[in-house]
C-alpha positions as CSV (number, residue, x, y, z in Angstrom):
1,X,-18.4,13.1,-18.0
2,X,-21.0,10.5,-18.1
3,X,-24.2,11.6,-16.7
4,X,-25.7,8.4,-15.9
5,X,-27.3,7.3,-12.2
6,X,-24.0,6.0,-10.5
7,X,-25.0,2.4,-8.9
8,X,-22.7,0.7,-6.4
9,X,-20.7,-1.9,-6.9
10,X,-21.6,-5.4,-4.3
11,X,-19.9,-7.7,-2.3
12,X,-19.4,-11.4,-4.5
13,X,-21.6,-13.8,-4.0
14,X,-20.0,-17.2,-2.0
15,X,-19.8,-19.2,-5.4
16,X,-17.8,-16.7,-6.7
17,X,-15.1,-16.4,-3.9
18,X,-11.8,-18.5,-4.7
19,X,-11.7,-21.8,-2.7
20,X,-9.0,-20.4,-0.3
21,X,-11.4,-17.3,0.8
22,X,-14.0,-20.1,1.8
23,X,-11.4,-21.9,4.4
24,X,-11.9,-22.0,7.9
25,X,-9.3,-20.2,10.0
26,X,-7.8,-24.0,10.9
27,X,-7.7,-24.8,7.4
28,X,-5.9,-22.3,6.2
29,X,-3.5,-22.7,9.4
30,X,-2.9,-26.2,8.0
31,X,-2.5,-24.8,4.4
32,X,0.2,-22.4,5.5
33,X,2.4,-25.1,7.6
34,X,2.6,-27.1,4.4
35,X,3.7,-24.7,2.4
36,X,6.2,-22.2,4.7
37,X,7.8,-25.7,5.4
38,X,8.8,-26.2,1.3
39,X,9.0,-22.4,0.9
40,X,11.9,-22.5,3.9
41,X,13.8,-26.0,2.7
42,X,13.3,-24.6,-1.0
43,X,14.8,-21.1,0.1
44,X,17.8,-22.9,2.3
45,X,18.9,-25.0,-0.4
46,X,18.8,-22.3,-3.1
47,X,19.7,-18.8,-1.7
48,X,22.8,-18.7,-0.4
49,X,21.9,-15.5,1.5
50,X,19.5,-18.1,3.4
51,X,21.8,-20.8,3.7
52,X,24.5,-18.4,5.7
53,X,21.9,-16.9,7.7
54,X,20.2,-20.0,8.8
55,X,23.4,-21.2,9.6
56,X,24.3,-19.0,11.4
57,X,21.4,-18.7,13.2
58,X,21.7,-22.4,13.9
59,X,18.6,-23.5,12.2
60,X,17.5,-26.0,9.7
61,X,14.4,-26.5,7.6
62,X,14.0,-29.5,10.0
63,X,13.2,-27.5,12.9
64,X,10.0,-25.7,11.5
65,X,7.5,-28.1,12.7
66,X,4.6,-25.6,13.7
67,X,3.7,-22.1,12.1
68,X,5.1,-20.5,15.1
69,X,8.4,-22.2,14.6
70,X,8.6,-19.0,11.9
71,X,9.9,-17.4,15.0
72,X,13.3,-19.1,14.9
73,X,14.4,-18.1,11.2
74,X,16.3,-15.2,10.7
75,X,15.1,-11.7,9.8
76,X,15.2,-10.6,5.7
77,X,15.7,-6.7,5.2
78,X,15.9,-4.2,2.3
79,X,20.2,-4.7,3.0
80,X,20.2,-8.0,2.5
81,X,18.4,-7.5,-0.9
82,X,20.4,-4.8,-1.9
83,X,24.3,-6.8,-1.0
84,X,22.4,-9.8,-3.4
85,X,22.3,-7.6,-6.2
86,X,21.5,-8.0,-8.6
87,X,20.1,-11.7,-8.8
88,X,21.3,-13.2,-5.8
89,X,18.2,-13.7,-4.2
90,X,17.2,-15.5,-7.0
91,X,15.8,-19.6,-6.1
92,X,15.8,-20.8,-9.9
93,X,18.7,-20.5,-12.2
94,X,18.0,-17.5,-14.8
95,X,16.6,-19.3,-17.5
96,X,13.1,-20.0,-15.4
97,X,12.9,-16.2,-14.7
98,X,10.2,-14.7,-16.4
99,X,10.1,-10.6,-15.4
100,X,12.5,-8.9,-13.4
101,X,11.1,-5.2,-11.3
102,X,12.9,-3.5,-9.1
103,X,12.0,-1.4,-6.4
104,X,12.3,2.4,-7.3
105,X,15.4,2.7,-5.6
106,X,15.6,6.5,-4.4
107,X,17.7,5.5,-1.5
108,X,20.8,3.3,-2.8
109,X,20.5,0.4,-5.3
110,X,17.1,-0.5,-5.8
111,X,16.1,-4.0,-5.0
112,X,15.5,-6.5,-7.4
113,X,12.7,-9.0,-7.3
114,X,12.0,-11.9,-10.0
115,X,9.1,-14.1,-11.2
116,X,8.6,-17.4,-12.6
117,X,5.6,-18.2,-15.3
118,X,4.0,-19.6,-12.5
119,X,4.6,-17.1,-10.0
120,X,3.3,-14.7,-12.3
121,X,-0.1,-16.5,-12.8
122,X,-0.4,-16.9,-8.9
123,X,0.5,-12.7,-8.7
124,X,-2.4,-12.2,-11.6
125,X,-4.8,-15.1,-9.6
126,X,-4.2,-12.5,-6.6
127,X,-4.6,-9.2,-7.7
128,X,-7.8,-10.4,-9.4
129,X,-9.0,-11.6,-6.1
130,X,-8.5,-8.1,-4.6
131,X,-10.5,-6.2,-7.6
132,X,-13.4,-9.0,-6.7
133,X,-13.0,-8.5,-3.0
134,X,-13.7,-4.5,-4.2
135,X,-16.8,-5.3,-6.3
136,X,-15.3,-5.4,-9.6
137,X,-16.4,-8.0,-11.9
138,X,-15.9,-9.8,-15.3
139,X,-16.8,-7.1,-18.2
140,X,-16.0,-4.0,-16.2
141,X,-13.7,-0.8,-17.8
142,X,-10.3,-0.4,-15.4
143,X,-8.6,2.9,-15.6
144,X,-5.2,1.6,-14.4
145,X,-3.4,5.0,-13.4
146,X,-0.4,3.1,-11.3
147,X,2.7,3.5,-13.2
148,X,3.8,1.0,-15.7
149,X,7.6,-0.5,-15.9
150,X,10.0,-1.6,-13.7
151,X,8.0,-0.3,-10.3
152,X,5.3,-3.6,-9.4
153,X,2.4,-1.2,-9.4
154,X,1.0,-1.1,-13.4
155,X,2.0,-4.1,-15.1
156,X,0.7,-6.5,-11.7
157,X,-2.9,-4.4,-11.2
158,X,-3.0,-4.9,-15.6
159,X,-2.6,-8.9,-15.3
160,X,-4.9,-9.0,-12.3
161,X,-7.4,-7.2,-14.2
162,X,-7.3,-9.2,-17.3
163,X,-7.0,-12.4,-15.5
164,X,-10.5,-11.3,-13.8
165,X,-11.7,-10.6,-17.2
166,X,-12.0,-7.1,-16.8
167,X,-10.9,-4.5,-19.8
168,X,-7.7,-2.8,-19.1
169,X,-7.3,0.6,-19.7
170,X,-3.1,0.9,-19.3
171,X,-2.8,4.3,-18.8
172,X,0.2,4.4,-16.3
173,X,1.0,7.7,-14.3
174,X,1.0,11.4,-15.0
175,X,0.0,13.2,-18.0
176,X,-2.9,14.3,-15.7
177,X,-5.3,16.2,-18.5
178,X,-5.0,13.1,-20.7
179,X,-6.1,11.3,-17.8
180,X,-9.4,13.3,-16.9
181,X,-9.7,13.5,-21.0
182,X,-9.9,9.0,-21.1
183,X,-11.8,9.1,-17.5
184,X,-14.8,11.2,-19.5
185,X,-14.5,9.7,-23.2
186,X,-14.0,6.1,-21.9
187,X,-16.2,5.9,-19.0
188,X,-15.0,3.5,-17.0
189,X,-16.2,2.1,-13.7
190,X,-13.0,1.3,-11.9
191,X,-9.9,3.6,-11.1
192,X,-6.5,1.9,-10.0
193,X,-4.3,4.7,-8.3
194,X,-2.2,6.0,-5.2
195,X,-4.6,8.0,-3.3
196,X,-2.6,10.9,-3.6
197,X,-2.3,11.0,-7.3
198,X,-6.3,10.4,-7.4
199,X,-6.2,13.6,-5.5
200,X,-4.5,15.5,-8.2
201,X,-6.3,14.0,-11.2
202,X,-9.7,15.0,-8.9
203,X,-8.5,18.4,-8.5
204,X,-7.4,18.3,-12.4
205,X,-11.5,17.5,-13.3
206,X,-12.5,20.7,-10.9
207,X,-9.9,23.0,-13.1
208,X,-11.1,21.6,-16.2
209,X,-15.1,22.6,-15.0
210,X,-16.0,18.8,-14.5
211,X,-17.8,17.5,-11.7
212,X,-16.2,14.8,-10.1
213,X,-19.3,13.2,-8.7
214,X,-20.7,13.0,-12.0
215,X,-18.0,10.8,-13.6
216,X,-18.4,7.5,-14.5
217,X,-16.3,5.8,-11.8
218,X,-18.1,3.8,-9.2
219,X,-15.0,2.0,-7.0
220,X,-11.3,3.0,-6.4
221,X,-8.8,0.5,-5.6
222,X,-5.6,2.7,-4.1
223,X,-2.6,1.6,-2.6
224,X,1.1,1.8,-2.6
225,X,1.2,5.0,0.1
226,X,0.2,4.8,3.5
227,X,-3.5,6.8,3.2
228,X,-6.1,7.8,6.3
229,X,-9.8,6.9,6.6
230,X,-9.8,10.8,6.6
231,X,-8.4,10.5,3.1
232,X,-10.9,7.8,2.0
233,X,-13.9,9.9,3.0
234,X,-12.7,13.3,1.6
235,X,-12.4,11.2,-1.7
236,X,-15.4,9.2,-1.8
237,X,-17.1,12.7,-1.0
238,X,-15.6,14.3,-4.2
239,X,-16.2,11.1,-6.7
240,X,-19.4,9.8,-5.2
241,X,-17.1,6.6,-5.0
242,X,-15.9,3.5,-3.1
243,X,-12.9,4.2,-2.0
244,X,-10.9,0.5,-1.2
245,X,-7.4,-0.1,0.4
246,X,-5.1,-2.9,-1.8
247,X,-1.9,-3.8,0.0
248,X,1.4,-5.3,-1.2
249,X,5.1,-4.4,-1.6
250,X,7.5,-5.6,-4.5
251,X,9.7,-7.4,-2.0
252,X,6.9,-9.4,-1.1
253,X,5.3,-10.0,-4.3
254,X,3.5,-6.3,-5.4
255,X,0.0,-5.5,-5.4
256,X,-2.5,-7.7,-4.2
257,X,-0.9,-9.2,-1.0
258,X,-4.2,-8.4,0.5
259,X,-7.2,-6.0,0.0
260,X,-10.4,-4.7,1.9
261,X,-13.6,-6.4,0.7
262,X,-16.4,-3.9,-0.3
263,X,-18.5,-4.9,2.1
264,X,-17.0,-4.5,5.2
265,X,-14.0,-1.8,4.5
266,X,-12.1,-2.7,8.1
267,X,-8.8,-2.8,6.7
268,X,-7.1,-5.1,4.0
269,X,-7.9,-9.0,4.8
270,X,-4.4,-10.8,3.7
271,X,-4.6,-13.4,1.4
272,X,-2.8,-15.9,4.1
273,X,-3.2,-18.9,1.5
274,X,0.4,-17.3,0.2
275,X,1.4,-15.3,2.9
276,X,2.1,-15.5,6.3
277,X,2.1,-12.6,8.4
278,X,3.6,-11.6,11.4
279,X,4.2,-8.7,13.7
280,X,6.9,-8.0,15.3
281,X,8.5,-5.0,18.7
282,X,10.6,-3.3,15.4
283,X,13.4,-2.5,18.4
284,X,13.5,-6.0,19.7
285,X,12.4,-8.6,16.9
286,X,9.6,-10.5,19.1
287,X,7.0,-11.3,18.2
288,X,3.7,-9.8,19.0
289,X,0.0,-10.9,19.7
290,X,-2.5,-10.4,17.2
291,X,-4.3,-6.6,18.2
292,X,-0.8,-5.3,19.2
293,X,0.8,-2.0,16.7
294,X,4.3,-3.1,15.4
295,X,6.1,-4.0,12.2
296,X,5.0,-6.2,9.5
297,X,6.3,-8.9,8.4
298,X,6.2,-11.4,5.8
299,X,7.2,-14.8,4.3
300,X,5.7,-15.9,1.2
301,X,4.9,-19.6,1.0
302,X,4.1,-20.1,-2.8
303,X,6.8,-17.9,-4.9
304,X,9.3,-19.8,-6.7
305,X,11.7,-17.4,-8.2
306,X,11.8,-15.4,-5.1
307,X,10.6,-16.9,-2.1
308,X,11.4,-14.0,1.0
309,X,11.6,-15.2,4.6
310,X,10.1,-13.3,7.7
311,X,11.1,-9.5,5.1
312,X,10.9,-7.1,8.0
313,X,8.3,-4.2,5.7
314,X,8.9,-1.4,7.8
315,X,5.1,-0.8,7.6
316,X,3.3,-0.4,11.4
317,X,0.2,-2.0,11.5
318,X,-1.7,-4.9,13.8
319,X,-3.3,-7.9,12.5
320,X,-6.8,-8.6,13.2
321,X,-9.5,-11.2,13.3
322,X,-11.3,-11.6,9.7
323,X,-14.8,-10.4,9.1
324,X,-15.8,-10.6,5.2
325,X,-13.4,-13.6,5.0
326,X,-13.7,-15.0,8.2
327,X,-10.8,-17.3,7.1
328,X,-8.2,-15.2,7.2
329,X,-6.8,-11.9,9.4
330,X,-7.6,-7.9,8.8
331,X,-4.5,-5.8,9.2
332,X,-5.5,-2.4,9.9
333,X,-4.7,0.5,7.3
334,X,-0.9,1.3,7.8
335,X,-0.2,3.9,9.7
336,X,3.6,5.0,8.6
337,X,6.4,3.4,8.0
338,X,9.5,3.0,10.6
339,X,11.7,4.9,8.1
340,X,8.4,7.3,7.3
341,X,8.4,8.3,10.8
342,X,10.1,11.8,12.3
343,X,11.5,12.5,15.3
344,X,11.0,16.4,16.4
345,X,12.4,17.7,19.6
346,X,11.9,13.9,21.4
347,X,8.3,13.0,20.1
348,X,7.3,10.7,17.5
349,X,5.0,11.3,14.6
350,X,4.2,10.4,11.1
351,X,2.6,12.4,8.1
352,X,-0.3,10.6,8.3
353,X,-1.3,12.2,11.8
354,X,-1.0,15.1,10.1
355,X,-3.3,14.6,7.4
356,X,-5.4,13.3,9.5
357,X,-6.2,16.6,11.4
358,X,-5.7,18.4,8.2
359,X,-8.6,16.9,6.5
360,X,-10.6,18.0,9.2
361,X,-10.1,21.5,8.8
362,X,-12.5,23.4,6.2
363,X,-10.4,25.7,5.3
364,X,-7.4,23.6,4.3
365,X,-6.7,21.7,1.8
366,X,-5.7,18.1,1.6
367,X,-2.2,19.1,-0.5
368,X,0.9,19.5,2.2
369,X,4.5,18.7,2.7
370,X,6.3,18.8,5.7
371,X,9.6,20.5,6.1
372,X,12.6,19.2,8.5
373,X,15.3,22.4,9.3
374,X,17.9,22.8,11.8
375,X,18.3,27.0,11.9
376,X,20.1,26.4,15.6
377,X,20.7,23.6,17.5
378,X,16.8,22.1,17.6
379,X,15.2,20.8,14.8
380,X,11.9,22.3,13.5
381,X,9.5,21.3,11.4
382,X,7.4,23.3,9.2
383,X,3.9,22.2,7.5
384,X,3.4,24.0,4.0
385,X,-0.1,23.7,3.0
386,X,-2.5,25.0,0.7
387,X,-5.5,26.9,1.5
388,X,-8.9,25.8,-0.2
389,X,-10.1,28.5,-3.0
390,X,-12.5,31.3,-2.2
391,X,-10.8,31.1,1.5
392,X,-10.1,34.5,2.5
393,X,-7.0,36.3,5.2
394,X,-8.9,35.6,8.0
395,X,-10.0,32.6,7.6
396,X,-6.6,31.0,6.6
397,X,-5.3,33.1,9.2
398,X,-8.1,31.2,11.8
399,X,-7.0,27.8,10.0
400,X,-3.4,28.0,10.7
401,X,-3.6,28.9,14.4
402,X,-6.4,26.0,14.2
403,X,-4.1,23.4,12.8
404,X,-1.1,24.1,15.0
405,X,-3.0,23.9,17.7
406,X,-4.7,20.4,17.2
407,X,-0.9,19.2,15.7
408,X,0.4,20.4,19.6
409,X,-2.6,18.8,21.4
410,X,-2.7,15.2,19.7
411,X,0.6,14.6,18.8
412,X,2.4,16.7,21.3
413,X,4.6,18.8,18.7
414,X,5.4,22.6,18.3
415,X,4.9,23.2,14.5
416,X,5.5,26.0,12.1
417,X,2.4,26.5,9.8
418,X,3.2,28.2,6.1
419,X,-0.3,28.8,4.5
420,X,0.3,28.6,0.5
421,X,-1.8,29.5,-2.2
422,X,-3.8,27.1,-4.0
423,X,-2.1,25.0,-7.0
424,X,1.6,26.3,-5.6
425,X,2.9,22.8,-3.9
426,X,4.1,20.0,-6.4
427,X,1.0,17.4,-7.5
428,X,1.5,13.4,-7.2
429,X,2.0,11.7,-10.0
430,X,2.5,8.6,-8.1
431,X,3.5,7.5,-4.5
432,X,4.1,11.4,-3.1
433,X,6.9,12.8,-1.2
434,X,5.6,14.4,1.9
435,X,8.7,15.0,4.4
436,X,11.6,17.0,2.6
437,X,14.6,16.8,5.1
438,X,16.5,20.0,4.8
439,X,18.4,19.8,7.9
């Protein structure tokens, strides 16, 4: 573990920003019209998913004459990727396909995106931006911890990071003691990880006798899972670290759709020079005001191989003026997912409420699942969680009555509360699982 004074990584300098980070709101407004109207005529006339659903809709690439013309096209969703498999979404025949992912698929086929050469500089061009937007430069060591293959995650952050002309380390996911082992003997500044999974390999430092703080990393960049600002704090307590939220889905293009800039930390600023956000009511399909909470959705405006039109992401967030890049609009962090969020006995709630009141109980730790049974006729739900080490009976005993309380007076729930031993739930060694549906 290196033992040097940690210094903190800056925001870049204005010459060093991409051109497109430097635009004016209404210039990048101009950019996008331009290019969502190829993206939607090249998308038409080369998808037949899109030619039937335009169709059908009764639109035309002609009719998209302002950016809020977006409003007329038809909806994309995880279905209509997964009825294309495996290549139907595909705009270029298969000899201009570069890489193929997928999506990991855990609930039915898995969907499959493609990339051209181009498309794959652009994703690199992106994700580098991001790691600049979070103070990493030229020069710097990355410990890339997202997992390498077929999920977006490790082989997008590892072109990013070279195309920055930062060193890769390509460690990919689990084999958590090898990982604190590399973190100490190669000393890098930069960590690329889910949150949760840095959680583990944290924890994994502590059992080894390491002190977190005293390691050599300076910034995280963590996506992939929703994550609190509870999160970020207990993290950036335990590393002595930046903790900074990247943003992006394989559907849409994979990491790097947008990041938060070191200097301001409000949330991922989208890069809208290839993107074009919306959000939408997720029961109706209008479309809301910037500042209102709904669903996300996207259409790119650059891809090639795979341009996606108004993809409905499931993720509830609310898009926000910019601040480090003026330019171009904040979304806050996500707060769940539509399919992420449970239903218990009428009320609504997601596991990141949960965290977020765990996290600020000292006697618990931040490692719990929540579990959905049906013993009679009403569901209930029970949160297994670990208590910290050194905590005693009573005070577990004060930490469980503390938690269900606070769960039943923000959220509105009755919850069961199982207090676990430490080290006995399952670690991340990627995006974790927190609701196991037993019902």
């Amino acid at each position: 573990m290196s033992t040097l004074t940690k210094t903190r990584l800056h925001a870049p300098a204005l010459e060093e920003l991409d051109a497109a980070e430097r635009m004016s709101q209404g210039e990048i407004r101009a950019l996008q019209l331009t290019r969502l109207q190829h993206t939607v005529r090249h998308a038409y006339e080369n998808v037949p998913l899109y030619t039937r659903k335009f169709d059908a809709a009764g639109v035309h690439p002609d009719d998209i004459r302002s950016l809020e013309d977006v409003s007329l096209l038809p909806f994309t969703t995880k279905e209509d990727l997964r009825v294309s498999y495996p290549f139907g979404m595909f705009a270029v025949p298969m000899d201009q396909v570069a890489r193929i992912h997928t999506s990991s698929g855990t609930t039915g086929l898995p969907t499959v995106v493609g990339y051209t050469k181009n498309d794959l500089a652009m994703w690199a061009g992106l994700v580098a931006r991001s790691l600049r937007a979070s103070g990493v430069r030229p020069g710097m060591k990355v410990h890339n911890a997202y997992g390498y293959g077929l999920f977006t995650g490790g082989l997008g952050a590892h072109a990013g990071i070279e195309a920055l002309g930062a060193c890769a380390i390509p460690m990919s996911g689990g084999q958590t003691n090898k990982q604190v082992q590399m973190i100490t003997d190669f000393e890098p500044d930069v960590i690329l990880s889910t949150p949760s999974y840095l959680l583990t390999i944290t924890d994994a430092m502590v059992a080894a006798g390491l002190d977190p703080r005293r390691s050599s990393l300076k910034v995280g960049v963590l996506g992939a899972e929703p994550w609190t600002n509870q999160m970020r704090r207990e993290l950036e307590d335990r590393l002595d670290f930046d903790a900074l939220d990247i943003y992006g889905l394989s559907e849409v293009m994979g990491p790097g759709v947008g990041n938060e800039c070191i200097e301001s930390k409000d949330g991922p600023h989208l890069w809208e020079d290839h993107f074009l956000p919306e959000i939408i009511n997720g029961d109706t399909g209008v479309t809301l005001p910037d500042g209102e909470t709904g669903e996300l959705v996207f259409t790119s405006l650059t891809k090639e191989a795979f341009p996606v039109i108004r993809y409905r992401t499931r993720d509830l967030t609310r898009l926000l003026p910019g601040t480090a890049r003026p330019g171009m609009r904040r979304m806050e962090k996500i707060t769940g997912r539509n399919d992420d969020m449970i239903i218990l006995r009428g009320v609504n709630l997601f596991p990141t409420q949960i965290e977020e009141i765990v996290l600020g109980i000292e006697h618990l730790s931040p490692h719990f699942v929540l579990e959905l049974t049906r013993p009679s006729r009403m569901d209930e739900l029970t949160v297994r969680i670990e208590r910290h080490e050194h905590t005693d009976d009573a005070a577990s005993a004060a930490a469980r009555a503390l938690l269900i309380d606070l769960i039943k007076d923000r959220i509105g729930s009755s919850v069961n509360v199982l207090i676990v031993e430490p080290g006995t739930l399952e670690r991340s060694t990627g995006k974790h699982k927190r609701v196991y549906d037993l019902r």
